[in-house]
C-alpha positions in Angstrom: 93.7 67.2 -27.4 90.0 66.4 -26.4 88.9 66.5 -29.9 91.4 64.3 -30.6 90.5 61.9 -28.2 86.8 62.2 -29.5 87.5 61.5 -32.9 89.5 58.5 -32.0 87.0 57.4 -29.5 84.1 57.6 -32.3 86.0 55.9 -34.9 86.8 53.2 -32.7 82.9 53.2 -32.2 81.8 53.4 -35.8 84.2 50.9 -36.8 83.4 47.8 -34.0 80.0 48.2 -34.6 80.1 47.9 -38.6 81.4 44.2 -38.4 79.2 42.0 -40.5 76.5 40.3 -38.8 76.3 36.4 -39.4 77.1 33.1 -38.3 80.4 32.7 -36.5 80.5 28.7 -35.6 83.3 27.3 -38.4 80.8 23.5 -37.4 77.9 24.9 -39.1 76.7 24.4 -42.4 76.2 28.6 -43.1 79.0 30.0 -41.2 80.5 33.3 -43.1 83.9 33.6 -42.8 83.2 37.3 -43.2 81.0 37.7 -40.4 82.6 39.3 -37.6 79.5 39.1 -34.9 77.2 36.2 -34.4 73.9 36.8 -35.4 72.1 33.7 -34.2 71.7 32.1 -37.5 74.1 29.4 -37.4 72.6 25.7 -38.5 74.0 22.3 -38.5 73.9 19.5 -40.4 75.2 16.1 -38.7 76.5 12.8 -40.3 77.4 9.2 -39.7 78.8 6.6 -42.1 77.7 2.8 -41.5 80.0 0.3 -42.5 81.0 -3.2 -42.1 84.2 -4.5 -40.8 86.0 -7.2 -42.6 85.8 -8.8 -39.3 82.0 -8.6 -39.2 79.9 -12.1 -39.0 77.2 -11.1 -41.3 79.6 -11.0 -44.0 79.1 -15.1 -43.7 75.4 -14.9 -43.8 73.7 -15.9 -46.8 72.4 -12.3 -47.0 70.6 -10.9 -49.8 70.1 -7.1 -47.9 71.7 -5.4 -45.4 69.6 -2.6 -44.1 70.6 0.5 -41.8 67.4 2.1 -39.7 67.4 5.4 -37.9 65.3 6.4 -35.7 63.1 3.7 -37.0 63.1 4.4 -40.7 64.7 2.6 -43.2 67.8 5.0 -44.4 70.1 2.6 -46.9 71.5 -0.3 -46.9 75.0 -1.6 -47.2 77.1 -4.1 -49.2 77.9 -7.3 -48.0 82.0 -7.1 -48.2 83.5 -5.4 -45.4 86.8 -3.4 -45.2 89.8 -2.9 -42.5 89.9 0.6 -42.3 86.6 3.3 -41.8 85.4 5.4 -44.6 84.7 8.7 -44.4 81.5 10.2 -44.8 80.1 9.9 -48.5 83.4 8.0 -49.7 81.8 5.1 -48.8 79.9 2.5 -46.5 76.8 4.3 -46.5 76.2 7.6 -45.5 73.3 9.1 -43.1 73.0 13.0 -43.1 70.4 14.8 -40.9 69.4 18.2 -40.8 69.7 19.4 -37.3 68.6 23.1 -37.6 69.9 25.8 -35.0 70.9 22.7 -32.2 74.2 21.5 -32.5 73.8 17.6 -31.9 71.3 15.1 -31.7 71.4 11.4 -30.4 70.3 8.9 -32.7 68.8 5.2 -32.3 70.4 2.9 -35.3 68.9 -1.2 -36.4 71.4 -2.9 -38.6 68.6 -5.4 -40.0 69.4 -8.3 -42.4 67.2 -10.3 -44.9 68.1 -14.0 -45.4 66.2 -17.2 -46.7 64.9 -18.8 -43.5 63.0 -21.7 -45.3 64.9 -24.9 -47.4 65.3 -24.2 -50.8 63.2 -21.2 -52.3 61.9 -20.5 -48.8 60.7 -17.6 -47.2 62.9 -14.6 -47.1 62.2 -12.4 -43.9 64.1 -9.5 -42.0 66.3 -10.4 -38.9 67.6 -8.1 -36.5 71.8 -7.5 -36.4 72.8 -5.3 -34.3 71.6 -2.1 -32.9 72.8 1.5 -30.6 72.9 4.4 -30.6 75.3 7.4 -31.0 75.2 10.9 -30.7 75.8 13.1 -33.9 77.4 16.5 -33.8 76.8 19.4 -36.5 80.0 19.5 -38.8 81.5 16.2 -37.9 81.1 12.4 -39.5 80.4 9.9 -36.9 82.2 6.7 -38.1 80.1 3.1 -37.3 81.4 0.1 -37.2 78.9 -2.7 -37.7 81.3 -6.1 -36.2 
């Protein structure tokens, strides 16, 4: 009877500690679905779409660009029609992906920045500020933005 008991109590052993090392988090952008222990690997990729609302003033602007800034750096720019309903990410809009390594979030800062004729006729064209937040992003999901 004992050496029964041994054997099952050392396969049990040899058996939970074979499971495959890796990452475990279904969020991030390696996870293993074969991977029965977390490993500390996982990393995360976070994403937001910009788009505008049919309800959205700008759309009235005589706009020639509609610019989207994160963090301070110019990241795309969007078209001047706007829709009812929000895209997801890459489907439309426009589409911001960061790379957020091994954390899981990350707040960002967003400028929605328009450039227009300001001058009569052929006048000067400058950059005018929009809008502007800020939003935190989460590894594995597509924040949706509304720019009104």
């Amino acid at each position: 009877m004992k050496k029964i008991l041994f054997i099952t109590a050392l396969s049990f052993i040899t058996f939970s500690s074979c499971k495959k090392k890796g990452c475990i988090d279904a969020n991030a952008k390696n996870y293993d679905v074969e991977a029965g222990k977390d490993d500390g690997t996982c990393t995360y990729e976070g994403s937001a779409v910009f788009w505008l609302s049919s309800s959205a003033s700008l759309i009235n602007y005589p706009t020639i660009d509609i610019n989207v800034y994160v963090d301070g750096e110019k990241v795309g720019k969007l078209s001047g029609s706007g829709t009812l309903n929000a895209p997801n990410c890459g489907e439309g809009g426009m589409t911001y992906y960061v790379d957020l390594g091994s954390t899981k979030d990350k707040v960002i800062s967003y400028e929605i920045k328009y450039t227009a004729q300001t001058g009569v006729g052929a006048g000067s064209i400058s950059e005018l500020d929009y809008s502007s937040g800020s939003t935190k992003l989460i590894g594995g999901q597509c924040k949706q933005i509304s720019i009104d």
